[in-house]
C-alpha positions in Angstrom: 1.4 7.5 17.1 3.9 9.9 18.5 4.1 8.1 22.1 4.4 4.7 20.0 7.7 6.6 18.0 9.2 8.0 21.5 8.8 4.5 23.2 10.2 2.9 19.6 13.2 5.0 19.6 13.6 4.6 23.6 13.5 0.5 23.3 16.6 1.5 20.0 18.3 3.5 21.7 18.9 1.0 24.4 19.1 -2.3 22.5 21.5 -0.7 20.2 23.7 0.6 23.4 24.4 -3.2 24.4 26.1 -4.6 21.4 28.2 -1.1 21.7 29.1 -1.2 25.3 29.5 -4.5 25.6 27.9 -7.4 28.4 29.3 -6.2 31.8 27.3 -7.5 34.6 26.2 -3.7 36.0 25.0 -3.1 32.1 23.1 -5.7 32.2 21.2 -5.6 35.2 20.4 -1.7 33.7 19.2 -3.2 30.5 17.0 -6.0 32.6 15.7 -2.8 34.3 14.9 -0.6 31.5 13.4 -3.8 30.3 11.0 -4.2 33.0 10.5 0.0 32.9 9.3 -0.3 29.5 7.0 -3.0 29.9 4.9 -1.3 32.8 4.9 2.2 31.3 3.9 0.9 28.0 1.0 -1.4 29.9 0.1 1.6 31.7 -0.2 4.0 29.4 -1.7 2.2 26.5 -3.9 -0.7 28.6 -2.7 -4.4 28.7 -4.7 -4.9 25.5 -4.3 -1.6 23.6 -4.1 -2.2 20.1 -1.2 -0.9 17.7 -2.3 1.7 15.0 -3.5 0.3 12.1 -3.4 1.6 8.3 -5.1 1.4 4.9 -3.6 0.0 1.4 -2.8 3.1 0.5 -0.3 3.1 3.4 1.0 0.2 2.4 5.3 0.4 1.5 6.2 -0.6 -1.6 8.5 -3.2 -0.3 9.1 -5.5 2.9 12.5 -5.6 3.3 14.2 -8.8 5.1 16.6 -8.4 7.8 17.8 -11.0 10.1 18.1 -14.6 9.0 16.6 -14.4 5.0 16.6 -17.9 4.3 17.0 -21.1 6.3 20.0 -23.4 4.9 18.5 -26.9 5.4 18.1 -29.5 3.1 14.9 -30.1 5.0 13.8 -26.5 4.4 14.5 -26.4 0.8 12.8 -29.5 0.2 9.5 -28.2 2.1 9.9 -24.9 -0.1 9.7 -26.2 -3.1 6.8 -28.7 -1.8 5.2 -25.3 -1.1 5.2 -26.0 2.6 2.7 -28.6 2.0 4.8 -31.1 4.5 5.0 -27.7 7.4 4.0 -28.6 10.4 3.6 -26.1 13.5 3.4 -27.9 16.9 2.0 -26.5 20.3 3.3 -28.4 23.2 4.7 -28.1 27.1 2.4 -26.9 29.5 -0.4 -27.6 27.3 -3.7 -30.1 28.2 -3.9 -31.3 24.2 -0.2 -30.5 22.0 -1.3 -29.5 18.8 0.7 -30.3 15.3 -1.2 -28.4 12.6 -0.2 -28.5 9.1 -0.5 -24.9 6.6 -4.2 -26.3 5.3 -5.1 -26.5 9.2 -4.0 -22.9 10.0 -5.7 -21.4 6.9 -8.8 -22.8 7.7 -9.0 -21.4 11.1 -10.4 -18.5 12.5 -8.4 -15.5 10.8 -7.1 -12.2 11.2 -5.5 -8.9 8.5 -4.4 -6.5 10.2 -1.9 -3.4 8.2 0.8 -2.5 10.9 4.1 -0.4 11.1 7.2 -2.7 11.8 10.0 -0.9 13.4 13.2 -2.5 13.2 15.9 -2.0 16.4 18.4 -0.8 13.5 15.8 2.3 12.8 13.9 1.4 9.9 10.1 1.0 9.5 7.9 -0.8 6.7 3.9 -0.8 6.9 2.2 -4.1 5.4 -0.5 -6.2 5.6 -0.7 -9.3 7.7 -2.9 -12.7 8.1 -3.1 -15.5 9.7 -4.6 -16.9 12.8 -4.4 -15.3 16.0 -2.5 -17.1 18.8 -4.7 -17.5 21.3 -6.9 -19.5 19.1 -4.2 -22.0 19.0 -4.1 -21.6 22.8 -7.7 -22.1 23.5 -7.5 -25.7 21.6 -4.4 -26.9 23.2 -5.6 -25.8 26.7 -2.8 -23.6 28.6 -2.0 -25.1 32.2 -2.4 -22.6 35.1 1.2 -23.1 35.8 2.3 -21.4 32.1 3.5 -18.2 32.3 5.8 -18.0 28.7 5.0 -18.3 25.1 8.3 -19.8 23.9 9.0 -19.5 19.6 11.1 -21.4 18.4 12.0 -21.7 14.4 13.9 -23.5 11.8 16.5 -20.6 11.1 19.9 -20.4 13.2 21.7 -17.7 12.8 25.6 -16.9 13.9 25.3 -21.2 14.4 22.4 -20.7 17.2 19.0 -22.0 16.5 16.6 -18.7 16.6 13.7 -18.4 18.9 12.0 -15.6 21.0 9.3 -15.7 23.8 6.7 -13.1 25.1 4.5 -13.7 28.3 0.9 -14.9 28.1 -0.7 -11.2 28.3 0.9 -10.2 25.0 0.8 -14.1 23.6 -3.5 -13.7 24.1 -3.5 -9.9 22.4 -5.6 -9.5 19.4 -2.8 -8.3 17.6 -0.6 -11.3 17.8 -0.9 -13.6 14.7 0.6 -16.1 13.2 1.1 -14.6 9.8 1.2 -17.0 6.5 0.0 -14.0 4.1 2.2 -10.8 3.2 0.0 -8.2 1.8 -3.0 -10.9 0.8 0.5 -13.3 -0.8 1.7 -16.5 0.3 4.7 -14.9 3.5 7.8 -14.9 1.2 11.4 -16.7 2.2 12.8 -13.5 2.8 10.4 -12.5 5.4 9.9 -16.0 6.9 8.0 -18.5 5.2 5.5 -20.2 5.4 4.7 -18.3 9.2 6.0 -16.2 10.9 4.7 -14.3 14.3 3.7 -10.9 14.5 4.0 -9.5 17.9 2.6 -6.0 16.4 3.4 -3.9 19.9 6.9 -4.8 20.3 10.1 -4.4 18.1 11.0 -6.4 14.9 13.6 -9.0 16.4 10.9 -10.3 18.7 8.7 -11.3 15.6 10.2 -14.8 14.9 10.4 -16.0 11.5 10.5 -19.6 9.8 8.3 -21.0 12.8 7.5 -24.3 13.7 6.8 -24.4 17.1 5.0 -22.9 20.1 6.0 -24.0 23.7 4.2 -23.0 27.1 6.7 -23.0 29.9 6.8 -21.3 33.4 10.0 -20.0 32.8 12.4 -18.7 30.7 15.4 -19.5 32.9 16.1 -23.0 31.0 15.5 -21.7 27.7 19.0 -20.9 25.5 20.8 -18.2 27.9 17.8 -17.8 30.1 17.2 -14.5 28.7 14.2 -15.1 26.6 15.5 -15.1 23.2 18.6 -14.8 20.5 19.4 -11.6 20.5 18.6 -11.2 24.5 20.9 -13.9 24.8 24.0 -13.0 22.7 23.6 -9.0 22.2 21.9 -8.2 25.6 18.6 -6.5 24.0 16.3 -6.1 25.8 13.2 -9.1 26.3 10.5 -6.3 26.3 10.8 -4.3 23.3 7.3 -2.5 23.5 6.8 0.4 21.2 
């Protein structure tokens, strides 16, 4: 727990710096470095497939606070909330054999996983909760990833600032036992607030790479076509860092 609190505050300390000091070209070939730091101490140190702590009930917070996008101001969206998601469809697709488009009943009925997990937040907060849903690589295993995939791209019905939100990770931490795609928020349907109906729970890396209000998953073999080419939104526009690992 304490290495997981130094490496949280390291990965804060330098996402928060960017949006401070600003995108200069020197700053952000530091922050790609630090990036790349992180990820191999934090593989190294923990094992490619260490898990994050896990907790009991009695751990549980009180309250899940949402940060980010909260809602998602479609007429499309609102009309699928108040179907209770019944119309949601998640689709797998790029460098796939067999693209998937599941609906909520189809991800419920697979394979699941609960896990209770810290969140930490790049703005210094921390929550614990419970989480399940299915876990991403058994979405992977039925579409079939191509050799040539090397990305797990998120993308999501929220925009935020006007951008349409999405995040990536690469296939080691896409097939960790920890990632899930979350549809239950301590054992209750995931609220709006928090990213109905799924959302992805990257449980080893910072909050903003957890992408909310998803509905779909694309394999690519790079990132460098993707938004900015950074990897995600807030890479993108505030210059965090792609691997946030904690």
């Amino acid at each position: 727990m304490k290495r997981r609190n130094v490496l949280a505050g390291l990965a804060a300390l330098f996402t928060a710096g960017c949006t401070k000091i600003g995108k200069t070209d020197w700053f952000a070939d530091v922050i790609d470095a630090t990036g790349r730091l992180n990820r191999a101490a934090h593989r190294a140190l923990g094992g490619e497939q260490a898990l994050a702590p896990e907790f009991t009930k009695a751990d549980v917070s009180p309250f899940f606070r949402g940060n980010g996008s909260i809602d998602v101001d479609t007429d499309a969206y609102r009309a699928s909330s108040a179907n209770g998601f019944a119309d949601w469809q998640l689709s797998v697709s790029g460098l796939v054999q067999k693209p998937l488009s599941l609906s909520l009943d189809e991800i419920r009925a697979l394979p699941q996983r609960t896990q209770i997990t810290r969140h930490d937040c790049v703005e210094g907060w921390s929550a614990i909760a419970e989480w399940t849903g299915p876990q991403l690589s058994t979405l992977l295993a039925m579409a079939g990833v191509d050799d040539s995939a090397r990305f797990a791209v998120f993308r999501c019905a929220d925009t935020l600032n006007g951008g349409n939100y999405y995040e990536s990770v690469d296939l080691l931490d896409a097939h960790h036992p920890q990632t899930i795609i979350a549809h239950l928020l301590n054992g209750e349907p995931l609220p709006i607030i928090n990213g109905a109906p799924l959302r992805m729970r990257i449980e080893r890396q910072l909050g903003y790479k957890h992408a909310k209000y998803l509905t779909g998953i694309e394999l690519v073999a790079s990132l460098d076509d993707i938004g900015e080419g950074k990897g995600g939104y807030w890479e993108d526009r505030a210059g965090y860092t792609w691997y946030a690992g904690i």
